[in-house]
N, C-alpha and C positions, 0 to 999 in steps of 0.2 A: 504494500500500500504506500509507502514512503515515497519508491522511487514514481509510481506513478501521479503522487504528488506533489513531486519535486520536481520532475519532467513537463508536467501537461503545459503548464505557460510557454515553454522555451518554443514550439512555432509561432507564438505569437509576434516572438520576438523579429522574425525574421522580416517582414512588412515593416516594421520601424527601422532596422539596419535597410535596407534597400531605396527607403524612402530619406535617412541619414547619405548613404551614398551617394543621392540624385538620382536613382535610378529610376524611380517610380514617385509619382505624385503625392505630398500630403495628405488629400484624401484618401485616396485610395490605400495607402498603408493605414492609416488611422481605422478604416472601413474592415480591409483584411485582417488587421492586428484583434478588433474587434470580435468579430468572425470567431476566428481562429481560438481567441479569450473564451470566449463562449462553450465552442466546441470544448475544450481542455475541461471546465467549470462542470458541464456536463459527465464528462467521461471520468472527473474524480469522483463525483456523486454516484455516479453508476458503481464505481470500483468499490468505495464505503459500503454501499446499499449492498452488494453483492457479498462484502466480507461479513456485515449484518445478518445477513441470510444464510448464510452457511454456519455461523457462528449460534443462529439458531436452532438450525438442524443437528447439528452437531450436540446442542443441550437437549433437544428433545431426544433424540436418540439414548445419550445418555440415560435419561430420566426417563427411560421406558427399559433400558434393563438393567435396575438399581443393582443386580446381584452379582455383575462382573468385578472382574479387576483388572488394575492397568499398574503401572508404575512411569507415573506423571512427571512431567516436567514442571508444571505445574504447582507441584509439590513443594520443590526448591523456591522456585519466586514464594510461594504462602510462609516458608520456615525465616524467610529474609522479613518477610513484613509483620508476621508476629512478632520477630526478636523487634523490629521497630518498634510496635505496640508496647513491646514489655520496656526498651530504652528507654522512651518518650513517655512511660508510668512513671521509672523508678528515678527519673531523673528530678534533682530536688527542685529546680530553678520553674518557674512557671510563668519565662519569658517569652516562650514560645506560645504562639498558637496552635493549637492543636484542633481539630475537631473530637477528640477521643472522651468516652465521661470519663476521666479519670479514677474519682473518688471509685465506680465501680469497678472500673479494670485492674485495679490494686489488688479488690479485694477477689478478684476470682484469675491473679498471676500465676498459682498453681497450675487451674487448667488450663492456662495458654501458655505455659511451659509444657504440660503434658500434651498438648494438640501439635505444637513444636516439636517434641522429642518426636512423636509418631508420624510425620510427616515429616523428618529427619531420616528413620530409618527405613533404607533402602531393600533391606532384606524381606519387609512387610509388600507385600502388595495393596494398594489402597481402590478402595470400587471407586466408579464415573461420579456416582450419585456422592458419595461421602467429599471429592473434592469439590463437586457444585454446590451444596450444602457449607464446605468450606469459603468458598469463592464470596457466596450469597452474606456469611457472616462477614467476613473481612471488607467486601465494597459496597455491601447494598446502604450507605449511609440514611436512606429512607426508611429502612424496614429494623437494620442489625440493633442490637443492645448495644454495640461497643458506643456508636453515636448517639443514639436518642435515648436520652434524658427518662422519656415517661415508659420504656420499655427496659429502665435499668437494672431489675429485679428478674427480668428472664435470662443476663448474660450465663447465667451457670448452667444452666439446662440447655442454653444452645449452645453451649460448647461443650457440656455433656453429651448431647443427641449428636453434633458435628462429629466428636471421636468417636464414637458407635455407627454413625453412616460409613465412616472411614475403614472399616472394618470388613473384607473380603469373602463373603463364605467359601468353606472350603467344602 
């Protein structure tokens, strides 16, 4: 997705170099550059709208056969951003802005040390559903305990229920 959006502009660019060289008319490069701006504006939307779409097939899939297991990549990005969660708790200074409740993330660093440890280790296989369940805890700031305030009294049970999703049958 990057390079296609780091690319799309650059024909536009070409109608303003030509129209710079005298080759072709102000308008007309202004006209084509346009165009061409267009054209690129479109075709990043399409590129997002398409990785959107697969990204949610991809979770439905998941979430239709909660009983597999995979051993995620996934994983590692979650174990790096819980240790965030746990740094940005234990840290005394509270100059930073965080989104995080604090006051509850304190008091439930056990289980997001043990949700760490278990998506730490490699040896476990972890199911589709138990890291979307992860995922959901960690980013959904609209729904998770870690962020909202009036939901602060369920962080323990979702992160209970989160290492129990995480869990492979055998």
């Amino acid at each position: 997705m990057g390079r296609a959006t780091l690319l799309a502009p650059v024909p536009s660019l070409v109608p303003l170099t030509l129209c710079a060289a005298g080759m072709i008319p102000a308008v007309q490069a202004i006209l084509a550059s346009g165009v061409l701006a267009a054209i690129a504006g479109a075709h990043v939307g399409y590129v997002r709208f398409e990785l959107w779409r697969c990204r949610r097939l991809a979770d439905r899939l998941l979430l239709a056969h909660p009983h597999g297991e995979i051993r995620s990549p996934l994983a590692a990005r979650f174990v790096q951003w819980i240790g965030a969660i746990i740094r940005e708790t234990e840290r005394p200074t509270r100059l930073t802005w965080s989104p995080l409740n604090r006051a509850v993330v304190r008091d439930s660093l056990f289980l997001l040390r043990r949700l760490e440890s278990r998506l730490s280790d490699l040896s476990r296989p972890v199911s589709p559903y138990g890291v979307l369940t992860v995922r959901e805890l960690l980013a959904d700031a609209t729904t998770s305990p870690l962020y909202r305030p009036d939901r602060a009294t369920d962080l323990p049970d979702s992160l209970t229920a989160a290492l129990a999703c995480l869990e492979a049958p055998r």
